[in-house]
C-alpha positions as CSV (number, residue, x, y, z in Angstrom):
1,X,-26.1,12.2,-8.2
2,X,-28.6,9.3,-6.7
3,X,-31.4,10.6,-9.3
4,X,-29.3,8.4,-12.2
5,X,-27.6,5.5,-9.8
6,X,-29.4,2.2,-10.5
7,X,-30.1,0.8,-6.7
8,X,-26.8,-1.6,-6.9
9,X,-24.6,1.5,-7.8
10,X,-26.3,3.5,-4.6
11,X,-25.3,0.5,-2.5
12,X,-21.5,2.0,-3.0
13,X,-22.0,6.1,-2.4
14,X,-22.2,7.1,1.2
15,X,-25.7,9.0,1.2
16,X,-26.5,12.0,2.9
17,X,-28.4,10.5,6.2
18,X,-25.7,8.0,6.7
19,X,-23.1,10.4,7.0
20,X,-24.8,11.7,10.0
21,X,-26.2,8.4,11.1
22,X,-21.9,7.1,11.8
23,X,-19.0,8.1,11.9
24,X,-17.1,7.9,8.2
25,X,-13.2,8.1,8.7
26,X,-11.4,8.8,4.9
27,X,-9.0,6.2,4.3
28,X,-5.7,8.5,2.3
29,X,-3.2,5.9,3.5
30,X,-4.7,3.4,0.7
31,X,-6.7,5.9,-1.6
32,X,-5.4,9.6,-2.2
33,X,-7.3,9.4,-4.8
34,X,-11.0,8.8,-6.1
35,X,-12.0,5.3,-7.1
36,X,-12.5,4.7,-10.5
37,X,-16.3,2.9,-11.3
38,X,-15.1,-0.4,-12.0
39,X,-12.8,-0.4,-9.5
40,X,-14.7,0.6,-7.0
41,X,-17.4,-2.3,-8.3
42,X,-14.8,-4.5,-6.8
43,X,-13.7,-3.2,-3.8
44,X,-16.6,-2.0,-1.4
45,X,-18.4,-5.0,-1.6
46,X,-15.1,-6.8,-1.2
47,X,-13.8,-5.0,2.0
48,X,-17.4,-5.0,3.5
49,X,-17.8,-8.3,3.4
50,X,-14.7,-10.1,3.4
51,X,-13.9,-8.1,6.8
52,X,-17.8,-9.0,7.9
53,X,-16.7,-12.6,7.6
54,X,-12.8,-12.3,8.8
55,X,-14.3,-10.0,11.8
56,X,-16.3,-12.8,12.9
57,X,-13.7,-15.6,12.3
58,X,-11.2,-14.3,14.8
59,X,-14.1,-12.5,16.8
60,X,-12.9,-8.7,16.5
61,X,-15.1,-6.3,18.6
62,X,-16.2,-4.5,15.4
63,X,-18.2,-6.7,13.3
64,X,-16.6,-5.1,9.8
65,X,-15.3,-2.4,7.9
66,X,-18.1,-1.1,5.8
67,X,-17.0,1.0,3.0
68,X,-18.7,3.7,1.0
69,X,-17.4,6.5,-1.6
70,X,-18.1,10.5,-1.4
71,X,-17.2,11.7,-4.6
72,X,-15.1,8.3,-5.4
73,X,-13.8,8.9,-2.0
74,X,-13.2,5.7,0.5
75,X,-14.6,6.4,3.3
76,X,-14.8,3.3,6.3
77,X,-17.0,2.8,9.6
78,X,-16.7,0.5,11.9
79,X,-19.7,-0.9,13.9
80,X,-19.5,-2.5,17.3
81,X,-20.0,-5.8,17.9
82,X,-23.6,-6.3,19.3
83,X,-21.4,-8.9,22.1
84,X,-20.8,-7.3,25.0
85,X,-17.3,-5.6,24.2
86,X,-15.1,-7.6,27.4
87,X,-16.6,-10.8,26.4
88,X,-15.8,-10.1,23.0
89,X,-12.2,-9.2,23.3
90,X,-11.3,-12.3,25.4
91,X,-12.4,-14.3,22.5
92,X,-10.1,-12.5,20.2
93,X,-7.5,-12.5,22.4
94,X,-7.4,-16.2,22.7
95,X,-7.9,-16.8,19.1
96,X,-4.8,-14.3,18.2
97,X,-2.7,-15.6,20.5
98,X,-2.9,-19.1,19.1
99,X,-2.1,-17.6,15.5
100,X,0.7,-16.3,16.6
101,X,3.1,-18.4,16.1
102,X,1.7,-19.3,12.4
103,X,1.2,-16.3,11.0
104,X,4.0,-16.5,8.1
105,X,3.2,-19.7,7.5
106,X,-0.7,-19.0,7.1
107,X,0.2,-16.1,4.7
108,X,2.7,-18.4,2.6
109,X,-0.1,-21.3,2.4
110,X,-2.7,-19.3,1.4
111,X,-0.3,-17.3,-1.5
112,X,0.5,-20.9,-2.7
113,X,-2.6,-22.5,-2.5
114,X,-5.5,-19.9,-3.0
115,X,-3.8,-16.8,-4.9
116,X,-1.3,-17.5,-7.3
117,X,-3.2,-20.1,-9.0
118,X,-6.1,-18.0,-9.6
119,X,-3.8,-15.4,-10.8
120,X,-2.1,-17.4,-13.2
121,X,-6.1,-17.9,-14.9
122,X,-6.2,-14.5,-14.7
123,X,-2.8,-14.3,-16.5
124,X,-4.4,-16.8,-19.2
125,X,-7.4,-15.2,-19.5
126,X,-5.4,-11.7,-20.4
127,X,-4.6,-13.1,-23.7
128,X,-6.7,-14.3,-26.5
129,X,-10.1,-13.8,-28.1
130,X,-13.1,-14.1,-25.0
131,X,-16.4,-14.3,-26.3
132,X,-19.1,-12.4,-24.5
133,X,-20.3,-15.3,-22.6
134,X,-17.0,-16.2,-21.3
135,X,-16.3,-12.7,-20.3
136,X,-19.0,-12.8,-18.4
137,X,-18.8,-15.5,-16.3
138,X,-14.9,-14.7,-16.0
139,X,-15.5,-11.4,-14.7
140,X,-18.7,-13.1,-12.3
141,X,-15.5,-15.0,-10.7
142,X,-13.1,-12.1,-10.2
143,X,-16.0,-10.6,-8.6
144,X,-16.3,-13.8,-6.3
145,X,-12.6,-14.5,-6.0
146,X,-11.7,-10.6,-4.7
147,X,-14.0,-10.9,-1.8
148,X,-12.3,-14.1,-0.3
149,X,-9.4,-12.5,-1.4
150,X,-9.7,-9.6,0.9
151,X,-11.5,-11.8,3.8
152,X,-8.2,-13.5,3.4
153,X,-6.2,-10.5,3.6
154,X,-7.0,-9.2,6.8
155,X,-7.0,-12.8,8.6
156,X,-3.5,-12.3,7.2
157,X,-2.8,-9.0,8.7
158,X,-4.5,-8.9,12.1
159,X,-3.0,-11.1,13.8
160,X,0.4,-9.6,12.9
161,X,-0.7,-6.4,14.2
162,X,-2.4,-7.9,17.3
163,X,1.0,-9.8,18.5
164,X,2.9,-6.5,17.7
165,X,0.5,-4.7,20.2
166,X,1.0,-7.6,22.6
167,X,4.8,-7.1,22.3
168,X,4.6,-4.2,22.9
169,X,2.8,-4.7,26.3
170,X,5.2,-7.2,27.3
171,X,8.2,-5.2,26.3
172,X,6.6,-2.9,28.9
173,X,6.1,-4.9,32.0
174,X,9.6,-6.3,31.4
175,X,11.4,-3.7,31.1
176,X,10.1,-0.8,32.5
177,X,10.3,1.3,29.2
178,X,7.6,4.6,29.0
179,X,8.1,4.2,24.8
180,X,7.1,1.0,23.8
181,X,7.6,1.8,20.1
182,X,11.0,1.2,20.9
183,X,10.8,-2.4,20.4
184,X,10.8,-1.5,16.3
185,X,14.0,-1.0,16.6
186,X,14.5,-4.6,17.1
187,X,12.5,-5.0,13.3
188,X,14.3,-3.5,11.5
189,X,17.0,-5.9,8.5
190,X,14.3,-8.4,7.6
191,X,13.9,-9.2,4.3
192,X,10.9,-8.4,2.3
193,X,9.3,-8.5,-0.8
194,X,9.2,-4.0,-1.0
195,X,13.1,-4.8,0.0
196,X,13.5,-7.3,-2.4
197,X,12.1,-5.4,-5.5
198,X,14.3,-2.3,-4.4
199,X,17.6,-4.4,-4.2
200,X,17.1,-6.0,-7.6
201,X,16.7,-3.0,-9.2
202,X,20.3,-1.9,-7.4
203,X,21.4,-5.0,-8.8
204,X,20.6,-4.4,-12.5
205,X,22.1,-0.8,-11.8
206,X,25.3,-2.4,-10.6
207,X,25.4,-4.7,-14.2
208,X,24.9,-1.6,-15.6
209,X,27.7,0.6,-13.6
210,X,30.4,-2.3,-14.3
211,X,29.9,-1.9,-18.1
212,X,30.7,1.5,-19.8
213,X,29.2,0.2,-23.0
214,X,25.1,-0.2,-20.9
215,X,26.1,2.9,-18.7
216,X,25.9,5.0,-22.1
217,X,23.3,3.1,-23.8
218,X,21.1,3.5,-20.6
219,X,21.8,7.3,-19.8
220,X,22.2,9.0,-23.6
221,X,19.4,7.4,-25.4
222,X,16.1,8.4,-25.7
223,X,14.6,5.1,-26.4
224,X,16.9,3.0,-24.3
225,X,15.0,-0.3,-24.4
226,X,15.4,0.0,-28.1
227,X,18.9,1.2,-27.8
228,X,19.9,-1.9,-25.7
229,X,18.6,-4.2,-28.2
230,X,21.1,-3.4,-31.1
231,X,23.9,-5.2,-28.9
232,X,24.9,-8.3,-27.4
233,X,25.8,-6.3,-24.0
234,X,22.6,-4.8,-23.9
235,X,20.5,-8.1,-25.1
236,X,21.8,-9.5,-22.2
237,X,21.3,-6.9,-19.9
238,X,17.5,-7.0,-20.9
239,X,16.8,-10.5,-20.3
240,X,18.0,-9.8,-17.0
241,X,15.7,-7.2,-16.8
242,X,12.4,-9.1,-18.0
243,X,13.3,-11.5,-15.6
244,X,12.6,-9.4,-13.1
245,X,9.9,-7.8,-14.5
246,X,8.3,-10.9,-14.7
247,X,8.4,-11.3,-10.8
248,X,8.3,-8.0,-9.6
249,X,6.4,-5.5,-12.1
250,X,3.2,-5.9,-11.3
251,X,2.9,-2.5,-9.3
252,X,2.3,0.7,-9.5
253,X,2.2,4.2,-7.7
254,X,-1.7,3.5,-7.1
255,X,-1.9,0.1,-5.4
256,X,-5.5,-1.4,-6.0
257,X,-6.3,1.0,-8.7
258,X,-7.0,-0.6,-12.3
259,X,-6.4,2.4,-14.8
260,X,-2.2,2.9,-13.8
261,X,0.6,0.6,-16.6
262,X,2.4,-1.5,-14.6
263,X,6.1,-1.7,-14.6
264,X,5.5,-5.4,-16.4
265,X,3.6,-3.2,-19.0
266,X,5.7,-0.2,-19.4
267,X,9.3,-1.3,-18.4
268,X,10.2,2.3,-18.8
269,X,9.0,3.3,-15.8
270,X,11.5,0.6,-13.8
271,X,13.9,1.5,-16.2
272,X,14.3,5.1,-15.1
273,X,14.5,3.8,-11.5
274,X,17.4,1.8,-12.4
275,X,19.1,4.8,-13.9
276,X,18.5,6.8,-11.0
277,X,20.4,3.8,-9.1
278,X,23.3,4.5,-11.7
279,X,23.5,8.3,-10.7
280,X,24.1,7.7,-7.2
281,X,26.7,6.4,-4.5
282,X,24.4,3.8,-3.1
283,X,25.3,0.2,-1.8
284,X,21.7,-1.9,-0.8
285,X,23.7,-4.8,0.9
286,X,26.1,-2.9,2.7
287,X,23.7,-0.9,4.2
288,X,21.5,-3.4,4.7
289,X,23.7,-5.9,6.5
290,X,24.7,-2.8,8.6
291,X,21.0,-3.0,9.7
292,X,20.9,-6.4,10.4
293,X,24.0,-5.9,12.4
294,X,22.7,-2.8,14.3
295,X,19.9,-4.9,15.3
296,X,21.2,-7.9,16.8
297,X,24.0,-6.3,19.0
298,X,20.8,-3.9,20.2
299,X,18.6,-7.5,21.2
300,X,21.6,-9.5,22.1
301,X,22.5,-6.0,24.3
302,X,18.4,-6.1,25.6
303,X,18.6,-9.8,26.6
304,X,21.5,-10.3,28.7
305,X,20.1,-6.8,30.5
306,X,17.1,-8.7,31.7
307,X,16.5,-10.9,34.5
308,X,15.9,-14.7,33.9
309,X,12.3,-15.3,34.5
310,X,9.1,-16.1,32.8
311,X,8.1,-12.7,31.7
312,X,11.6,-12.6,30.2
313,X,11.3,-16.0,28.6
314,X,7.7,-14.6,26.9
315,X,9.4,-11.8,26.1
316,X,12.1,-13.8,23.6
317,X,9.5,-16.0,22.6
318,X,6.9,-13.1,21.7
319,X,9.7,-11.9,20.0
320,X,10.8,-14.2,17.9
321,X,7.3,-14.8,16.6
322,X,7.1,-11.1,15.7
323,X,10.8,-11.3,13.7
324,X,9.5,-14.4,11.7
325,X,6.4,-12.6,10.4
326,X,7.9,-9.1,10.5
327,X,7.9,-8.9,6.8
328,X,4.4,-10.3,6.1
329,X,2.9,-6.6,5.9
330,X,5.4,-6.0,2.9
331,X,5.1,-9.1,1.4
332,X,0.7,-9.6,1.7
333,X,0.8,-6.6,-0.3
334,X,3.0,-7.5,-3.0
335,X,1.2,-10.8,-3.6
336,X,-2.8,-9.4,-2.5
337,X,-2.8,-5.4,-2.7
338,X,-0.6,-5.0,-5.6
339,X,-0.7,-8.4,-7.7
340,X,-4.6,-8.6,-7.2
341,X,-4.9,-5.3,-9.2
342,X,-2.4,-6.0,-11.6
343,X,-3.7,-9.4,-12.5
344,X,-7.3,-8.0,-12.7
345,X,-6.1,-4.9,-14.2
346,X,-4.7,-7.8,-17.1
347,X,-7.4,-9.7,-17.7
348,X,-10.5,-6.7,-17.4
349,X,-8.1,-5.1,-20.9
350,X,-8.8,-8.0,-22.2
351,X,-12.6,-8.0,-21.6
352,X,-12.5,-4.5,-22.9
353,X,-11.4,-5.6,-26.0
354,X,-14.0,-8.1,-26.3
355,X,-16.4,-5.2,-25.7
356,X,-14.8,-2.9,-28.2
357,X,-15.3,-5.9,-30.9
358,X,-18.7,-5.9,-29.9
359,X,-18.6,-1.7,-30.5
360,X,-20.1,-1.5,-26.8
361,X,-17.3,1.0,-25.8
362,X,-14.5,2.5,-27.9
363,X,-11.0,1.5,-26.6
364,X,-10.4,-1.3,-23.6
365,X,-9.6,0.8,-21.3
366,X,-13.0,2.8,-21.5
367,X,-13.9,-0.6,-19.2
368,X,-12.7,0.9,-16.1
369,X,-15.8,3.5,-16.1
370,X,-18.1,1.5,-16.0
371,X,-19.4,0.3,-12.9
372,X,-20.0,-3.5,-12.6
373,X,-23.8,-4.0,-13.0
374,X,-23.5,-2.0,-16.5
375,X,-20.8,-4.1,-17.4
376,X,-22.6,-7.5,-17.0
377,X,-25.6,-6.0,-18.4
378,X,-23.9,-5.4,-21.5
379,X,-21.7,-8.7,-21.7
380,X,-25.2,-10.8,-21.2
381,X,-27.3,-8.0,-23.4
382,X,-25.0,-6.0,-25.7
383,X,-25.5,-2.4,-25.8
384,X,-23.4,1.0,-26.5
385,X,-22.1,2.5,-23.6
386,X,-19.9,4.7,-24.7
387,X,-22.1,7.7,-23.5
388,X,-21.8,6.1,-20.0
389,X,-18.1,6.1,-20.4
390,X,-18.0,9.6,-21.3
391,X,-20.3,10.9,-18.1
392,X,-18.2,8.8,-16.3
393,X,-15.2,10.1,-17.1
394,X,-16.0,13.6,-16.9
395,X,-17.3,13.0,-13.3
396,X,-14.3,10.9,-12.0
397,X,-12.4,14.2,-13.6
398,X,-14.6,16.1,-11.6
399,X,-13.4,14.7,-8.5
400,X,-10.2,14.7,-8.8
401,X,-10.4,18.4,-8.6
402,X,-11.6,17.6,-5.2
403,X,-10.8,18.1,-1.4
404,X,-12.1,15.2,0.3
405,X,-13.2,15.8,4.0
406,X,-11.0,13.8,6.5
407,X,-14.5,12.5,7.7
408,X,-18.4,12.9,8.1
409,X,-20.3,12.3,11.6
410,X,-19.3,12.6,15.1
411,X,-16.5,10.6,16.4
412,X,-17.3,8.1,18.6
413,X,-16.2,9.2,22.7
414,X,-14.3,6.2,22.7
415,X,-10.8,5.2,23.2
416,X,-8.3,5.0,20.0
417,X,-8.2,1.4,18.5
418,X,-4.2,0.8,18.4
419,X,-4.7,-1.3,15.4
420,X,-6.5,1.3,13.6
421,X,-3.9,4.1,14.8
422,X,-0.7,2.7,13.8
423,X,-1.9,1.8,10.5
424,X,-3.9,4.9,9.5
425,X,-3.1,7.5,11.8
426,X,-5.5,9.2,13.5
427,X,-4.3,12.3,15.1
428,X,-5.7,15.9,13.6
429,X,-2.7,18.2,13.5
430,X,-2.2,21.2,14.5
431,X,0.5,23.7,13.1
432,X,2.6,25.7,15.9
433,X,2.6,29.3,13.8
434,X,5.2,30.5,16.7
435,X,7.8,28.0,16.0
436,X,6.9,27.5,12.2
437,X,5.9,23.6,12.2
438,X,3.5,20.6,12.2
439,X,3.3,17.1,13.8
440,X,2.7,14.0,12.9
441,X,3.8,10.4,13.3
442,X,7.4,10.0,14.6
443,X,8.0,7.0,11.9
444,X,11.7,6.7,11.6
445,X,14.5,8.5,13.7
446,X,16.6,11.1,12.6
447,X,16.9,14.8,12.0
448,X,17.2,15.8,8.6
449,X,17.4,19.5,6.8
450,X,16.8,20.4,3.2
451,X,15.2,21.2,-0.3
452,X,10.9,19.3,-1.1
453,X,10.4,17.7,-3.9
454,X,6.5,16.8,-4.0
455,X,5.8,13.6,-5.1
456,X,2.5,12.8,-6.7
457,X,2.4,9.6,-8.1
458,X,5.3,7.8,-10.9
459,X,5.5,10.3,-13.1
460,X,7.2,12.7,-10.7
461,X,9.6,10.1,-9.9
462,X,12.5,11.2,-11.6
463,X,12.7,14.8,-10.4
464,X,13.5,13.6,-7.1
465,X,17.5,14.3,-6.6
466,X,20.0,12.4,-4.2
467,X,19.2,14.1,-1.0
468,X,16.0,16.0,-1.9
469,X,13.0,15.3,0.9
470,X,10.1,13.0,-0.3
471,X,6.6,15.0,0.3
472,X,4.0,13.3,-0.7
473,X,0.1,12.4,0.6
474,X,1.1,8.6,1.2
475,X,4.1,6.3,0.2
476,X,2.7,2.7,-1.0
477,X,5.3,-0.1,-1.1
478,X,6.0,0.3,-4.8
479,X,7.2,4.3,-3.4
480,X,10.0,2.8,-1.7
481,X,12.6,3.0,-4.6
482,X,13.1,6.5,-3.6
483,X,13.7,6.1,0.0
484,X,17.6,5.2,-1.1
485,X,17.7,8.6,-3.0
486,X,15.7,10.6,-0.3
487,X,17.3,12.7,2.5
488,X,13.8,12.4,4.7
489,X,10.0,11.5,4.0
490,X,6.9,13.1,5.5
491,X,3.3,12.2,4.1
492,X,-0.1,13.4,4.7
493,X,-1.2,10.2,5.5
494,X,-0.3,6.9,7.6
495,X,1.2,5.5,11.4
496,X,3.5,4.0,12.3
497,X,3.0,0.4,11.1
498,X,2.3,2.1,7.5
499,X,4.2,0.6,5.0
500,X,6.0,4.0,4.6
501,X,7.1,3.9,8.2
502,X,8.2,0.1,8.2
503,X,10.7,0.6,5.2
504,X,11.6,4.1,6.2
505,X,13.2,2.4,9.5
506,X,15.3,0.1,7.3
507,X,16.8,2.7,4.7
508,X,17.4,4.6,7.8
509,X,15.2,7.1,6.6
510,X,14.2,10.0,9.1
511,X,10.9,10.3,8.4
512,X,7.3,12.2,10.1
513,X,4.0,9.9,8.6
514,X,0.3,11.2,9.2
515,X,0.8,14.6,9.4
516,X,-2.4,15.4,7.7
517,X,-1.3,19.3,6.1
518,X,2.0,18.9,4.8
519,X,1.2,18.9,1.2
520,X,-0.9,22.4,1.6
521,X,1.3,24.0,3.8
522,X,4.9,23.1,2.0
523,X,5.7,23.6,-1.1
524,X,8.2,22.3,-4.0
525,X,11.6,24.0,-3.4
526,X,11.1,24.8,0.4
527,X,13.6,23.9,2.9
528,X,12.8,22.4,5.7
529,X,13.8,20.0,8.6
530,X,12.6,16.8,9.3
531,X,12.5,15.8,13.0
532,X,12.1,11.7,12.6
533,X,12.5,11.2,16.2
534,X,10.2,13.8,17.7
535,X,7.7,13.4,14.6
536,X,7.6,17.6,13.7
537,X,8.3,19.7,10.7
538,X,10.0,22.6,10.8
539,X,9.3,25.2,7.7
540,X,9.6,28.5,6.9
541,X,12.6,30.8,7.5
């Protein structure tokens, strides 16, 4: 492949020497799937440096994550600070700890002030005749804005993880306790925006359930958005339903990506959620006030157990912190991950067209194989690249084909990083052939027995079935419209501070993250059990 990458497009692929030269960890929690050209344009260079420059602003003892693709792969390393590592870490420690107690608040400032305004140019910019020029320097800002964007998105995140880590060692020298994870438990009924998006659609499936006239429009008809239109019933139902559209549809299956519709752009795709809603016994705010309620008789039961003291008194106040911020790792994604991509995904059509006007590709969406340097090139130079597009194309198919390798080098002999376990997962399985079953992440408690269903992206999400178990390589935030149909989860990918375990734990939803070889080893139709609290599979007869 590097005989016909320009030098900016080698800057991206992970060569041959440097996967010997580190160690390369794949990165199937985020990406379970190759990175399409443009995309990918935007994201290394993002990650690399926006981490380089967050790394350094709270002082992290690795100095980034640098980010290359194998076969459209994402693949991550992460380099030691040259600071001696303990006089690194007490700097850290001391800058964490004095976020702590701002950490929403940091995350809701820079939403208000930083991103949504920029998205709603983005939004502007989606519509309307661009000329090449403007495109050019519209997409020469993107490319700007989406590395502060993801500097700011893990000076977001960090700290959240770091005061759950130092929670967690509290919790311990208070209490005694040999499981510190634990102290989730004591998460769980706090609002987010994954919740939010879930109980609004229950919402629109309860208008729907109280009216027998929308109930048959909705489930009979082919074309139900059409269907709805012809009456006042269903007119109203629909503004409803843009409404929150308009809020809540910009995701999809493949956070980040740029080539997946939106809900915003195909509201069919929510739609059929909703129906699902209709189809089953299912009551969000019941169940989720139960949650809340399970929680506070468990802290209120933890506290007057304690002895008065200043460990104690850290302990509440550690705590307290960590409640207030608890759904920032929901809600940074719906307003960075998700809405970044969406936004983008908007506005880069939209420069598509301009180059389809300008016959440099045929249809807009052609833009998203191009890589970035082409792109510019041909918005400040006009030339046909629809050749480009095709190779493109027929390589990214190529890869899809694929079995990336979980990593390239040697690891280092070091220690896990807790941060990086809990959100990735780190562990390589191994299956027990004796007892028929695999390991992973105990994410969620529970035990749970029945039928897969293999989930590969939106288009499989109507198939699942009101107590069927969700298999699938990883379970983004926009995923978690299922988990109120799904008996059990268990992905390839993730740890326990996944987004898939976080929202597991308030659906109540036994559930084994990480496990690295359930999608080869079980297939659709096989019964098996789910052991949440232990974190195994059980399969076979």
């Amino acid at each position: 492949m590097s005989t016909h990458l320009s030098e900016w497009k080698k800057t991206l692929i992970l060569g041959e020497s440097e996967k010997q030269q580190r160690f390369w960890m794949l990165d199937d929690t985020h990406f379970f799937k190759p990175l399409t050209p443009l995309f990918a344009s935007f994201m290394i260079p993002a990650v690399t440096t926006g981490t380089k420059r967050a790394f350094e602003n709270m002082k992290m003892p690795i100095t980034q994550f640098l980010v290359k693709s194998d076969h459209g792969y994402y693949y991550q390393t992460m380099p030691l600070h040259p600071e001696p590592y303990e006089e690194r870490i007490i700097k850290h420690k001391k800058i964490m700890e004095a976020s702590f107690p701002q950490i929403k608040s940091n995350m809701d400032r820079l939403v208000n002030e930083f991103f949504m305004p920029f998205y709603q140019k983005l939004f502007e910019r989606s519509v309307g005749y661009l000329s090449l020029k403007e495109a050019l320097h519209y997409v020469e800002e993107l490319q700007h804005f989406y590395t502060k964007a993801w500097q700011y998105h893990f000076e977001i995140v960090i700290p959240r993880i770091s005061l759950v880590i130092a929670l967690e060692e509290v919790y311990r020298q208070v209490t005694g306790a040999k499981d510190t994870k634990e102290i989730y438990d004591f998460m769980q009924g706090v609002m987010n925006m994954s919740l939010e998006t879930d109980r609004g659609l229950w919402l629109l499936a309860k208008q729907v359930k109280s009216s027998a006239v929308l109930c048959s429009l909705l489930t009979s008809s082919k074309n139900p958005i059409e269907t709805l239109g012809l009456s006042t019933e269903g007119r109203e139902f629909l503004k409803d339903f843009e409404d929150f559209l308009s809020i809540y549809g910009h995701r999809t299956t493949r956070t980040h990506e740029f080539t997946e519709e939106t809900w915003f752009e195909n509201p069919a795709i929510a739609l059929s959620m909703i129906k699902n809603y209709v189809q089953i016994d299912y009551d969000f705010d019941g169940q989720f006030n139960q949650v809340i309620a399970e929680r506070k008789a468990k802290v209120n039961d933890l506290f007057e157990r304690l002895p008065a003291g200043d460990m104690t008194n850290q302990l509440h106040t550690m705590y307290n912190w960590a409640l207030n911020c608890w759904g920032v790792d929901e809600d940074h994604h719906f307003y960075i991950d998700a809405m970044l991509a969406a936004k983008s995904r908007y506005f880069l059509k939209n420069v598509g067209r301009t180059l389809v006007q300008h016959q440099i590709i045929a249809c807009d969406e052609d833009i998203f194989y191009l890589y970035l340097d082409d792109l510019l090139e041909a918005l400040f130079e006009p030339r046909a690249l629809d050749e480009v597009v095709r190779q493109n194309k027929k390589r990214y198919q190529h890869f899809l084909s694929l079995q990336p390798k979980p990593f390239f080098g040697t690891p280092p002999n070091l220690p896990p990083d807790p941060v990086i376990e809990r959100i990735f997962g780190m562990s390589q399985n191994v299956i027990v052939n004796q007892t028929k079953s695999f390991k992973g992440y105990a994410a969620s408690a529970g035990l749970y027995t029945g039928k897969v269903k293999v989930i590969y992206g939106q288009e499989d999400f109507s198939k699942l079935e009101k107590g069927d178990i969700l298999l699938c390589k990883t379970a983004p935030p926009s995923w978690t419209v299922l988990f109120s149909i799904a008996g059990a989860l268990v992905t390839d990918a993730g740890g326990i501070l996944s987004h898939a375990s976080i929202v597991a734990r308030e659906y109540k939803l036994p559930a084994v993250v990480g496990t690295k070889v359930a999608t080869s080893i079980v297939k659709e139709g096989d019964q098996v059990t789910v052991d949440g609290t232990n974190g195994v599979v059980y399969f076979g007869s």
